[in-house]
PDB file as gemmi writes it, atoms N, CA and C in Angstrom:
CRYST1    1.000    1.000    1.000  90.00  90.00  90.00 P 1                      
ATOM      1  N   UNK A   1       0.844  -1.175   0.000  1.00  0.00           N  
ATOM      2  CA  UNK A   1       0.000   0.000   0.000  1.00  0.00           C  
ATOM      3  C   UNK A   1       0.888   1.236   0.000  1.00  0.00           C  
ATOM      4  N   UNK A   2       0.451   2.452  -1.082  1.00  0.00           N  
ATOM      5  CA  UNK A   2       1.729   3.149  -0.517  1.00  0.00           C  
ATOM      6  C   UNK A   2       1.265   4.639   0.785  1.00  0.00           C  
ATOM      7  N   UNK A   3       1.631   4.688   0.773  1.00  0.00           N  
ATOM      8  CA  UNK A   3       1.758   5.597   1.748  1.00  0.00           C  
ATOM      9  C   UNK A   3       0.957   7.519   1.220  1.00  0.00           C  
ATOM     10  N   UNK A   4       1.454   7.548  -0.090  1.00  0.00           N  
ATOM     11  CA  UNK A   4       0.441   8.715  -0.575  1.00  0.00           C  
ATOM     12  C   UNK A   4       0.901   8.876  -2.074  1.00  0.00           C  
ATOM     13  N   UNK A   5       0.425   8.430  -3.165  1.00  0.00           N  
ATOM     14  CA  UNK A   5       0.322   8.794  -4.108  1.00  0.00           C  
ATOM     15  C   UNK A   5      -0.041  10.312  -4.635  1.00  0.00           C  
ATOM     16  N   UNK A   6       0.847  10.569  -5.721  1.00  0.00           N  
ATOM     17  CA  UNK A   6       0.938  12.194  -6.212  1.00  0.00           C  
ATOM     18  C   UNK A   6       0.127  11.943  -7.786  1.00  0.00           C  
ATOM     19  N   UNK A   7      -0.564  12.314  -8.147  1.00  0.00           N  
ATOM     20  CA  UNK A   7      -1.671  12.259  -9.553  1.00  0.00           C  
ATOM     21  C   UNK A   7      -2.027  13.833 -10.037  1.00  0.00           C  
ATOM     22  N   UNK A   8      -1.717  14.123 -10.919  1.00  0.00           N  
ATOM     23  CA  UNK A   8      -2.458  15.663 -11.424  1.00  0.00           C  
ATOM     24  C   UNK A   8      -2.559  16.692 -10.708  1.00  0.00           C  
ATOM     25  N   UNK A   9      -1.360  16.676 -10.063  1.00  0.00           N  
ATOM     26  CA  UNK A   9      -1.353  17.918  -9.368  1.00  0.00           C  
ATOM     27  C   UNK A   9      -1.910  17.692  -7.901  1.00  0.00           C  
ATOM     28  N   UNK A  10      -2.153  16.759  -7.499  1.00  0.00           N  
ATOM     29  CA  UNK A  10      -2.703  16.699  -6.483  1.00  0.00           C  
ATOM     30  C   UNK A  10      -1.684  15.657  -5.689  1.00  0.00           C  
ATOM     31  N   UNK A  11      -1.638  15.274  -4.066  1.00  0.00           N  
ATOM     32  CA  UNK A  11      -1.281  14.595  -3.385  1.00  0.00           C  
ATOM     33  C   UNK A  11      -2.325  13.866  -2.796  1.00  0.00           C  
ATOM     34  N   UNK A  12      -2.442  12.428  -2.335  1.00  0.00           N  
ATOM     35  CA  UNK A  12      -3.916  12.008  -1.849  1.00  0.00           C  
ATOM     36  C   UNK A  12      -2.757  10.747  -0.729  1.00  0.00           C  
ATOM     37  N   UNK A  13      -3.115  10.984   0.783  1.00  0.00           N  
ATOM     38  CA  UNK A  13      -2.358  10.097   1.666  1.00  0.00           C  
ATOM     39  C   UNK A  13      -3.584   9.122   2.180  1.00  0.00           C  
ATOM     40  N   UNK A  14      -2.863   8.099   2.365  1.00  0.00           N  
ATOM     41  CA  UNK A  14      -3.340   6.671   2.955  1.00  0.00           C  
ATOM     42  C   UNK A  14      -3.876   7.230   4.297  1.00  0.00           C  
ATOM     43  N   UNK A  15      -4.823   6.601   4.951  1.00  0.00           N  
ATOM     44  CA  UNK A  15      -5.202   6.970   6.552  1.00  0.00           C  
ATOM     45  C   UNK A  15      -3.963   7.021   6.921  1.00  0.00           C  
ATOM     46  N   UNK A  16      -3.233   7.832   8.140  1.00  0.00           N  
ATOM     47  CA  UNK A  16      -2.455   7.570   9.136  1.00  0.00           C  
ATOM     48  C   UNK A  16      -3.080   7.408  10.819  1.00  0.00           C  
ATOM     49  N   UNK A  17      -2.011   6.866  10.800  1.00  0.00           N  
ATOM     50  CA  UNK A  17      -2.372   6.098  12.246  1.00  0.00           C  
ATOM     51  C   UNK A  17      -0.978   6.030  13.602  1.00  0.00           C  
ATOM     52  N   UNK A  18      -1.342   5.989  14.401  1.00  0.00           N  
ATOM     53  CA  UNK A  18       0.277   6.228  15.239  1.00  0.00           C  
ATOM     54  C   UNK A  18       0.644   5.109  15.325  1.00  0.00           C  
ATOM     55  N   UNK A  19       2.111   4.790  15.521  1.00  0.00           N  
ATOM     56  CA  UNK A  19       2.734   3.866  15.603  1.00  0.00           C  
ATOM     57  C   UNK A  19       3.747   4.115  17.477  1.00  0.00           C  
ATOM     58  N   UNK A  20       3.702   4.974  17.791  1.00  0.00           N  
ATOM     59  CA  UNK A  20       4.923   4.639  18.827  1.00  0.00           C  
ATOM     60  C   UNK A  20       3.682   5.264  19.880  1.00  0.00           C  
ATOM     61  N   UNK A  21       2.627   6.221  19.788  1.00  0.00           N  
ATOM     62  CA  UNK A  21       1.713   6.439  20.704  1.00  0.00           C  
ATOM     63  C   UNK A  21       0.583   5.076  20.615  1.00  0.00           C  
ATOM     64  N   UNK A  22       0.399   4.559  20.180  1.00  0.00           N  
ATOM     65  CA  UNK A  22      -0.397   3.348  19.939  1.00  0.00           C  
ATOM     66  C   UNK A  22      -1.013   3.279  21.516  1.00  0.00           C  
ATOM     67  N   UNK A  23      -2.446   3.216  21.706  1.00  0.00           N  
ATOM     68  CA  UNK A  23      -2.556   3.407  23.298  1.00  0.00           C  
ATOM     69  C   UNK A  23      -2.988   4.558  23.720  1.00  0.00           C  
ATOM     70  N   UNK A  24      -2.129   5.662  23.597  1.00  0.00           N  
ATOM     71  CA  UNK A  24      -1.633   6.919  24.292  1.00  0.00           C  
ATOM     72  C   UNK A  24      -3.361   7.488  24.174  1.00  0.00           C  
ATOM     73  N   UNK A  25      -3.264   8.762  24.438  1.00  0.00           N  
ATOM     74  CA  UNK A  25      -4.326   9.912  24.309  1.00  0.00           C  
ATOM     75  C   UNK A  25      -4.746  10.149  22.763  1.00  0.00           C  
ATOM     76  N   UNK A  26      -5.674  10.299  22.679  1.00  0.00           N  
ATOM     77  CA  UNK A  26      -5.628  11.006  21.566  1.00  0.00           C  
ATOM     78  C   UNK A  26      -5.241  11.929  21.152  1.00  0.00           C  
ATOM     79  N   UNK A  27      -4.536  13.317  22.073  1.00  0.00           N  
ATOM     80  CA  UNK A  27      -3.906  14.314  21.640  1.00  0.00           C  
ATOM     81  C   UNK A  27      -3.079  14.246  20.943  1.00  0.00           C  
ATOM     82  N   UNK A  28      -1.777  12.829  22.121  1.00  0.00           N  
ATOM     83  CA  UNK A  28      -0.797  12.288  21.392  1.00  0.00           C  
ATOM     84  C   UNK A  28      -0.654  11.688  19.962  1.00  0.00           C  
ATOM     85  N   UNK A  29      -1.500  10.798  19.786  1.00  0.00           N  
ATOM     86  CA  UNK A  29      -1.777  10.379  18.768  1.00  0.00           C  
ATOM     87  C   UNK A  29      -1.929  11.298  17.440  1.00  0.00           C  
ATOM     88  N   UNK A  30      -3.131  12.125  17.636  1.00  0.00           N  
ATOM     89  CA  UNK A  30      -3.224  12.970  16.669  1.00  0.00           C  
ATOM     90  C   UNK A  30      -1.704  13.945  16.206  1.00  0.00           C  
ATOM     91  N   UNK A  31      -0.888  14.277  17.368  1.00  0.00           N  
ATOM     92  CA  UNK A  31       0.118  14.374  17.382  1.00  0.00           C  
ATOM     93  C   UNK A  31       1.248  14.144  16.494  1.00  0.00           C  
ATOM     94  N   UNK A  32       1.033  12.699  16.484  1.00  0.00           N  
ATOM     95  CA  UNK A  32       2.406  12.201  16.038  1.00  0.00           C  
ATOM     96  C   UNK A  32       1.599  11.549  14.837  1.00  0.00           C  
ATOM     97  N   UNK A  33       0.346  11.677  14.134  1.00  0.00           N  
ATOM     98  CA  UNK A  33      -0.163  11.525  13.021  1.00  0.00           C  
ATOM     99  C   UNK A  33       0.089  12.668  12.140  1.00  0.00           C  
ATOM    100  N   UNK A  34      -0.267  13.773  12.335  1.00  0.00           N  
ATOM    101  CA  UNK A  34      -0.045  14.963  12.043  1.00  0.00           C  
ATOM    102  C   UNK A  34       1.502  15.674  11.243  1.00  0.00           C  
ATOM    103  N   UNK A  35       2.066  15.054  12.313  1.00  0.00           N  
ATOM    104  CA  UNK A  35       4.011  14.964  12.138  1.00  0.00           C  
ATOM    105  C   UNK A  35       4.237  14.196  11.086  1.00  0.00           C  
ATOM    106  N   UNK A  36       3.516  13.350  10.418  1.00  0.00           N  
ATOM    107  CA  UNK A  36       3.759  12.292   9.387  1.00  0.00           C  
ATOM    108  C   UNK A  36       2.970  12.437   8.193  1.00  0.00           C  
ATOM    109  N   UNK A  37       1.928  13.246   8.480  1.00  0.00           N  
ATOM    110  CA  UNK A  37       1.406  13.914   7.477  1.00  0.00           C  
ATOM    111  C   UNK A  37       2.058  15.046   7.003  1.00  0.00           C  
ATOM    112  N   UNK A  38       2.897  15.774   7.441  1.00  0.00           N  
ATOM    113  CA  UNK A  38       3.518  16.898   7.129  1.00  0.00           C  
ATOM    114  C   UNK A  38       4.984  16.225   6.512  1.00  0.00           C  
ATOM    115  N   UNK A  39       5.146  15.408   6.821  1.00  0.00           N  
ATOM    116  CA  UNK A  39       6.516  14.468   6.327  1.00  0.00           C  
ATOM    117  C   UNK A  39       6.178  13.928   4.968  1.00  0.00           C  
ATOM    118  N   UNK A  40       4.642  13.428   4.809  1.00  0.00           N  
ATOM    119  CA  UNK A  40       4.204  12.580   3.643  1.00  0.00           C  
ATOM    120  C   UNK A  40       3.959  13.864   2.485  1.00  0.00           C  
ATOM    121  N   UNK A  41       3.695  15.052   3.136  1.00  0.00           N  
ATOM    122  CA  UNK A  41       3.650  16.171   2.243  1.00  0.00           C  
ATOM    123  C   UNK A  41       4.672  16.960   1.833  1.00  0.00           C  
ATOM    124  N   UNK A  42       5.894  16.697   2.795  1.00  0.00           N  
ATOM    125  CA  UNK A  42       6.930  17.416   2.017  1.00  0.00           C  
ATOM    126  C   UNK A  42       7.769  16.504   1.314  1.00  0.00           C  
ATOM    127  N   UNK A  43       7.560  15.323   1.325  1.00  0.00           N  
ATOM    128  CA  UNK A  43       8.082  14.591   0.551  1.00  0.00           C  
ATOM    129  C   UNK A  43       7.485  14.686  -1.140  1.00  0.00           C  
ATOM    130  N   UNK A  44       6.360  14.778  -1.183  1.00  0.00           N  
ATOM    131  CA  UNK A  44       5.368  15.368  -2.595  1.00  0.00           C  
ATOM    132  C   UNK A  44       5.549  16.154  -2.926  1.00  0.00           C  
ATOM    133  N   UNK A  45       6.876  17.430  -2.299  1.00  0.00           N  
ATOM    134  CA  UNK A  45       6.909  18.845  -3.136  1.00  0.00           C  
ATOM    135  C   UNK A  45       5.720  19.698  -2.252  1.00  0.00           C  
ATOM    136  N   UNK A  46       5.103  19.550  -1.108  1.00  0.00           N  
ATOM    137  CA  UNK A  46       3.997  20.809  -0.994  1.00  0.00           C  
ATOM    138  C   UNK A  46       3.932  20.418   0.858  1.00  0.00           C  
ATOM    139  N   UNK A  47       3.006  21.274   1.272  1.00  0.00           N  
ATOM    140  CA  UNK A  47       2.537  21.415   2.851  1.00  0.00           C  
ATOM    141  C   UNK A  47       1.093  21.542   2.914  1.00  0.00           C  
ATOM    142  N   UNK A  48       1.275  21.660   4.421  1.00  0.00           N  
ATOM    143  CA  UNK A  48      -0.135  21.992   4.917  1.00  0.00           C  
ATOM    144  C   UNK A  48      -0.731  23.024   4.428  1.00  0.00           C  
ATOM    145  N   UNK A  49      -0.473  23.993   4.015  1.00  0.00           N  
ATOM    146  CA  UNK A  49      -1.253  25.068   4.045  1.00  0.00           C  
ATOM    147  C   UNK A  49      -1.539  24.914   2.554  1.00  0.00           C  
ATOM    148  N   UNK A  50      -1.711  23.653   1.553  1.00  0.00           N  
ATOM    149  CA  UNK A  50      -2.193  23.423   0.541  1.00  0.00           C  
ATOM    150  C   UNK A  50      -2.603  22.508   0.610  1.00  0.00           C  
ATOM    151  N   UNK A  51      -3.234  22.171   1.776  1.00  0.00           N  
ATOM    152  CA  UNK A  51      -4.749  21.140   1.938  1.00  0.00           C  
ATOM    153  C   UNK A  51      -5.713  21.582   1.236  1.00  0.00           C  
ATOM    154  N   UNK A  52      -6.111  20.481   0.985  1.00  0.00           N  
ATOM    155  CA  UNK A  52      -7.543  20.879   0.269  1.00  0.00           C  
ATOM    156  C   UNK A  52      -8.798  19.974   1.011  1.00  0.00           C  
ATOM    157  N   UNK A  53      -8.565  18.542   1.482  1.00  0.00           N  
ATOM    158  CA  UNK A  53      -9.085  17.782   1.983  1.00  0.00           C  
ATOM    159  C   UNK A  53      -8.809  17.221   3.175  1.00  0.00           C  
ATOM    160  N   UNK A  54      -9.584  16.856   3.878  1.00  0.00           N  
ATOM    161  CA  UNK A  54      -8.700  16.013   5.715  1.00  0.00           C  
ATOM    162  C   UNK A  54     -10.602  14.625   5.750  1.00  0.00           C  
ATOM    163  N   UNK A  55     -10.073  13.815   6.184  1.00  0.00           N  
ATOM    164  CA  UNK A  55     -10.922  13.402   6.599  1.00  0.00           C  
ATOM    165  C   UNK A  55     -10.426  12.300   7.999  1.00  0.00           C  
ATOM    166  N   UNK A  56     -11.307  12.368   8.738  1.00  0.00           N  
ATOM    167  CA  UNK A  56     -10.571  11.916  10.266  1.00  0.00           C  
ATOM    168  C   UNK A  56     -11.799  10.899  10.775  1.00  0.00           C  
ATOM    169  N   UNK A  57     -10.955   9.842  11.360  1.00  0.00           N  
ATOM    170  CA  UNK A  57     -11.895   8.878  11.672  1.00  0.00           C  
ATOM    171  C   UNK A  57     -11.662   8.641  13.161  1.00  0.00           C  
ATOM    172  N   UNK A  58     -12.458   9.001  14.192  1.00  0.00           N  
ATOM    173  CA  UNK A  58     -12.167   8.819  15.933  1.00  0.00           C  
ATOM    174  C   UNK A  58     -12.858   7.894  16.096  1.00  0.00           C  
ATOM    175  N   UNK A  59     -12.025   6.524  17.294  1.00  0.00           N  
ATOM    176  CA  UNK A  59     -12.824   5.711  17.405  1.00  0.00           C  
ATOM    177  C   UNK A  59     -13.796   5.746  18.291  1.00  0.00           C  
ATOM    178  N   UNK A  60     -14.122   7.433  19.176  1.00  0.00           N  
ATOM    179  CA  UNK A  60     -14.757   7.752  20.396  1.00  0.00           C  
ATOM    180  C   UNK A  60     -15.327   9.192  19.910  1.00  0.00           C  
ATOM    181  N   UNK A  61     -16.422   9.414  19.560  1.00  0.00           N  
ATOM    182  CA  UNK A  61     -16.456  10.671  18.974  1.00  0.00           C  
ATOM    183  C   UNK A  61     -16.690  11.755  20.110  1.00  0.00           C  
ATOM    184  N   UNK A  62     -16.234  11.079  21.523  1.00  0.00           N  
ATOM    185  CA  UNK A  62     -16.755  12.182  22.748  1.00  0.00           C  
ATOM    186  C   UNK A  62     -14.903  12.474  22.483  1.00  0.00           C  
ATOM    187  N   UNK A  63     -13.799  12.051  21.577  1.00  0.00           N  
ATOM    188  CA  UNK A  63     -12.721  12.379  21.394  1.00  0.00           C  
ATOM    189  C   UNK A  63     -12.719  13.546  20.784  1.00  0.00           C  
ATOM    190  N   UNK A  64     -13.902  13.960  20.161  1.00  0.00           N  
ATOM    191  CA  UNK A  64     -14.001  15.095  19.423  1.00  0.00           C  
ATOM    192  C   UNK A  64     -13.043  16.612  19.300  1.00  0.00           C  
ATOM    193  N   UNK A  65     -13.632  16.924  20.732  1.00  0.00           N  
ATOM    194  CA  UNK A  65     -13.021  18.488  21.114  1.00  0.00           C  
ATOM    195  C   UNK A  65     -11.393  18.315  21.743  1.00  0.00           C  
ATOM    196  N   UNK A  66     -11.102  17.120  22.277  1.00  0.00           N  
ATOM    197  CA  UNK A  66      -9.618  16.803  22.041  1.00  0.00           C  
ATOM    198  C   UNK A  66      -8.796  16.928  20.722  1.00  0.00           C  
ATOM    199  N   UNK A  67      -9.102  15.884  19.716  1.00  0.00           N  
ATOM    200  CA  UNK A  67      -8.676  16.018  18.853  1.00  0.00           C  
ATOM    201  C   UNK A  67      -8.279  17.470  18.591  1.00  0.00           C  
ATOM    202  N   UNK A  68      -9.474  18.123  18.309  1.00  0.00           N  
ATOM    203  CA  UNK A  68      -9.839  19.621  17.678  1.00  0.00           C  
ATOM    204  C   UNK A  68      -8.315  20.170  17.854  1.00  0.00           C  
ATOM    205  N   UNK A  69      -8.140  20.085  19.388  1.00  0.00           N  
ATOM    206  CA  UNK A  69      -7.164  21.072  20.320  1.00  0.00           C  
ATOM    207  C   UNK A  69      -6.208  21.003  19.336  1.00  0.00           C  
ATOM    208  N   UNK A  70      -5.753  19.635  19.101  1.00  0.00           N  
ATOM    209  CA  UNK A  70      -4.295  19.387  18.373  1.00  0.00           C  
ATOM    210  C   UNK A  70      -4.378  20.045  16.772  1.00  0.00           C  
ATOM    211  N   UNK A  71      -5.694  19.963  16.433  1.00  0.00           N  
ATOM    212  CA  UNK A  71      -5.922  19.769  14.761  1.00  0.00           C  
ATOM    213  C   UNK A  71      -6.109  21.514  14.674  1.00  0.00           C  
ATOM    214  N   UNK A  72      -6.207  22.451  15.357  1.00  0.00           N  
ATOM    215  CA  UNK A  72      -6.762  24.076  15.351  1.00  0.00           C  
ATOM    216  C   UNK A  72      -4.937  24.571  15.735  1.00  0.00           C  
ATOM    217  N   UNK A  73      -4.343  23.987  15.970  1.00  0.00           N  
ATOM    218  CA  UNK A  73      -2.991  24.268  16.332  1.00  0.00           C  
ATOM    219  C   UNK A  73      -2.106  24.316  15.066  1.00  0.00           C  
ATOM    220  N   UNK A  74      -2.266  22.644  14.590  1.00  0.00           N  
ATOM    221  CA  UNK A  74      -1.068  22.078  13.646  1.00  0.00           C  
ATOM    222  C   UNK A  74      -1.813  22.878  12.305  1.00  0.00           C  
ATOM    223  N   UNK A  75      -3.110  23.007  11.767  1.00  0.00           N  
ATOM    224  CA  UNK A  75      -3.737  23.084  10.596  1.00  0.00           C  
ATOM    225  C   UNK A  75      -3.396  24.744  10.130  1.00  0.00           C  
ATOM    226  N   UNK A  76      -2.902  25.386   9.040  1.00  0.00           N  
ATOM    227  CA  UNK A  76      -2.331  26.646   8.279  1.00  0.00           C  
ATOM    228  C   UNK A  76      -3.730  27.475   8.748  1.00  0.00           C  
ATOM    229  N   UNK A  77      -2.995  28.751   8.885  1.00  0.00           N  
ATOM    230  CA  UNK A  77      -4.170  29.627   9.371  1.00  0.00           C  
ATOM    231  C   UNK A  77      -4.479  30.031   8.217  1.00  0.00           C  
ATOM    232  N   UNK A  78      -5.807  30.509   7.838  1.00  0.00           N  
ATOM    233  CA  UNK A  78      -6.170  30.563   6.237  1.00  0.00           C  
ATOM    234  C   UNK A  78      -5.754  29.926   5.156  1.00  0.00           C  
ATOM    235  N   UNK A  79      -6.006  28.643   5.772  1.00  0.00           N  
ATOM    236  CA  UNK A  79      -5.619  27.443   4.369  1.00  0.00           C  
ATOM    237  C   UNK A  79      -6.555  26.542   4.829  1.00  0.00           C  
ATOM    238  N   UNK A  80      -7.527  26.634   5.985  1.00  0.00           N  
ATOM    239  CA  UNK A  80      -8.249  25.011   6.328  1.00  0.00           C  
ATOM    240  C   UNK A  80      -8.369  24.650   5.086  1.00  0.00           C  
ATOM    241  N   UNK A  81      -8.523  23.272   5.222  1.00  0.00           N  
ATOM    242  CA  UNK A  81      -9.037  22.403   4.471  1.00  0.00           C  
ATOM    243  C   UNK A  81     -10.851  21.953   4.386  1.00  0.00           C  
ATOM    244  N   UNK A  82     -11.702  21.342   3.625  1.00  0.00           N  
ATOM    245  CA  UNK A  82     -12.651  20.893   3.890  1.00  0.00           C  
ATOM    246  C   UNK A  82     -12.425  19.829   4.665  1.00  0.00           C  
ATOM    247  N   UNK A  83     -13.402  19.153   5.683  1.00  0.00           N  
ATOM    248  CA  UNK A  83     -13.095  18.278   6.627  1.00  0.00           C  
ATOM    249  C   UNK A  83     -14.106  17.457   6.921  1.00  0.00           C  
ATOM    250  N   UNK A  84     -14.095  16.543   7.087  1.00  0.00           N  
ATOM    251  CA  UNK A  84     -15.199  15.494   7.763  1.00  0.00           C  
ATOM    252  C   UNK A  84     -14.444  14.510   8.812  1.00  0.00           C  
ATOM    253  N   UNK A  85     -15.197  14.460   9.515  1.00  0.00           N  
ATOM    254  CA  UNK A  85     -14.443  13.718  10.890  1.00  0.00           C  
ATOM    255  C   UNK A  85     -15.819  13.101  11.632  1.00  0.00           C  
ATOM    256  N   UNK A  86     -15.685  11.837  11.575  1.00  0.00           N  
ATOM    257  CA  UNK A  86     -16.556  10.618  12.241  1.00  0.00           C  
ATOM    258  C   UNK A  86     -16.499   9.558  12.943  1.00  0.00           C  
ATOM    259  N   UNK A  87     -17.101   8.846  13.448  1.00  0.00           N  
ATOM    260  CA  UNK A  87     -16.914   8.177  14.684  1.00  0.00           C  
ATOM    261  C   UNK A  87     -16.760   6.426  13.926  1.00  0.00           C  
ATOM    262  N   UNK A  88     -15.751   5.901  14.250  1.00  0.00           N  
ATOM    263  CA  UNK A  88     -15.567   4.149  13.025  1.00  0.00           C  
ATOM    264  C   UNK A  88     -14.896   3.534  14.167  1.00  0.00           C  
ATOM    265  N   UNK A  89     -15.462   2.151  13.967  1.00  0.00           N  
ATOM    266  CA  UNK A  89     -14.485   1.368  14.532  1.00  0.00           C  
ATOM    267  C   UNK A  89     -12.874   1.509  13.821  1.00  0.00           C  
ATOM    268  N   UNK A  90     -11.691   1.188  14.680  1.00  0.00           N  
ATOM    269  CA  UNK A  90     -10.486   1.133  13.792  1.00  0.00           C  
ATOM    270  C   UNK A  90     -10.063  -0.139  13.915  1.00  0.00           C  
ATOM    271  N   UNK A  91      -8.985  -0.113  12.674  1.00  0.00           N  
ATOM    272  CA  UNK A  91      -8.756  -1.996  13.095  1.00  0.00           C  
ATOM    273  C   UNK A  91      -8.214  -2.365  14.357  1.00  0.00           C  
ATOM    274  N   UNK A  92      -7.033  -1.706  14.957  1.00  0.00           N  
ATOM    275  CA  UNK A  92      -6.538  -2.076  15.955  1.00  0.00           C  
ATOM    276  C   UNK A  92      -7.318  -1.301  17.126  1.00  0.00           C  
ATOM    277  N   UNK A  93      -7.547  -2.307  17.971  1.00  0.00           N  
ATOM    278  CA  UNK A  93      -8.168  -1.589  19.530  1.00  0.00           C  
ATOM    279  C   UNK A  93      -7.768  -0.361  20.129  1.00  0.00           C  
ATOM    280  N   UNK A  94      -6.231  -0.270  20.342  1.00  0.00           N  
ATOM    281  CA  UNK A  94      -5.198   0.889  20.650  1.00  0.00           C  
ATOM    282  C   UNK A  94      -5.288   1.918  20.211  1.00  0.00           C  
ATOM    283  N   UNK A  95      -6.345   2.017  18.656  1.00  0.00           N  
ATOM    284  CA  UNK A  95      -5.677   3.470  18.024  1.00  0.00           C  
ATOM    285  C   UNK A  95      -6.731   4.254  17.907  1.00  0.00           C  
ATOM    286  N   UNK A  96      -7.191   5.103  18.608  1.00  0.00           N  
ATOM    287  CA  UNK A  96      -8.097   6.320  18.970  1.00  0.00           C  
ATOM    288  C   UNK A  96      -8.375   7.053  17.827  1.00  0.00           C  
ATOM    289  N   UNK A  97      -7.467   7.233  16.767  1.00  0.00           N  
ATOM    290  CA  UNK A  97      -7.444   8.405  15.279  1.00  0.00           C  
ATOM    291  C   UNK A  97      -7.073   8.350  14.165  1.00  0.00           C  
ATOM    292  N   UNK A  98      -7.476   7.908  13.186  1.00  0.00           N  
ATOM    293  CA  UNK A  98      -6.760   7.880  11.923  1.00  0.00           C  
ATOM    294  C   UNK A  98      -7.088   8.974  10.977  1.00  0.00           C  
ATOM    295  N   UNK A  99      -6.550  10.071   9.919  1.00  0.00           N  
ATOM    296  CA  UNK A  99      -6.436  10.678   9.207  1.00  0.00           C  
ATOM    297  C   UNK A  99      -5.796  10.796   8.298  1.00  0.00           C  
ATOM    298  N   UNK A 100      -6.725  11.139   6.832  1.00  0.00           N  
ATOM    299  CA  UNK A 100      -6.050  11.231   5.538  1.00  0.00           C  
ATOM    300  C   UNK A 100      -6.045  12.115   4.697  1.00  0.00           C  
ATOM    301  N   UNK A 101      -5.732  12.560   3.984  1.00  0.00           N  
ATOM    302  CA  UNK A 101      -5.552  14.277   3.618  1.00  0.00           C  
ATOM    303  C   UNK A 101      -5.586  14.418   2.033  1.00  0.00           C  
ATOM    304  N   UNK A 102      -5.899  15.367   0.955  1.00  0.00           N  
ATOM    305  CA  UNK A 102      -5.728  15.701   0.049  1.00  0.00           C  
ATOM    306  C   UNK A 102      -4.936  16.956  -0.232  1.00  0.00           C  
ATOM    307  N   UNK A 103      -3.946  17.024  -0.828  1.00  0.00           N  
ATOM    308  CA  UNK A 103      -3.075  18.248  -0.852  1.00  0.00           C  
ATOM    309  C   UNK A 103      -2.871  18.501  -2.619  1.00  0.00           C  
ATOM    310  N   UNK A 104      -2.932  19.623  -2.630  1.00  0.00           N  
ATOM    311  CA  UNK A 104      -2.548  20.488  -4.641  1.00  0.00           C  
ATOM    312  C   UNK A 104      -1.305  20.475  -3.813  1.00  0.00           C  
ATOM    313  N   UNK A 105      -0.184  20.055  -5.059  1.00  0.00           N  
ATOM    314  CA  UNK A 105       1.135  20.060  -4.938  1.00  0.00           C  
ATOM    315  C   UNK A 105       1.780  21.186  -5.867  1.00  0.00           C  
TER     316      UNK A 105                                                      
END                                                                             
């Protein structure tokens, strides 16, 4: 699977998910998801603040206004993205957040 394919100008990333917070808070998590999304985007030539898309999957949607905290911090001020964020089971028990992003490169 790869990790984020680049097509027509655009960047489109795989869900991310934490790997070393696995467990942790969701702050954390979102955290160190976030950090890897910005890694998967500068590797494509572009950043955050050329989002175009986010979509976020919590496995607790009372995780909601947590998340937020981390996501109103890390996200370009006058660049949001469109967003949808909903409540899914995830595969692994441990992981509170997954998110995947669309970026113009």
């Amino acid at each position: 699977m790869s990790q984020a394919v680049v097509h027509g100008g655009l960047v489109s990333t795989a869900g991310q998910v934490a790997h070393t917070t696995r467990g942790d808070t969701v702050r954390a998590q979102a955290t160190e998801i976030l950090q890897t999304l910005e890694e998967l985007l500068a590797k494509a030539g572009t950043d955050k603040s050329r989002l175009l898309t986010a979509q976020i999957w919590l496995s607790d949607i009372e995780d909601f206004a947590e998340f937020n905290a981390v996501w109103d911090v890390w996200v370009a001020k006058d660049a949001a993205p469109t967003r949808v964020c909903v409540e899914s089971k995830l595969v692994v028990p441990a992981l509170k957040v997954e998110v995947a992003v669309t970026a113009a490169v």
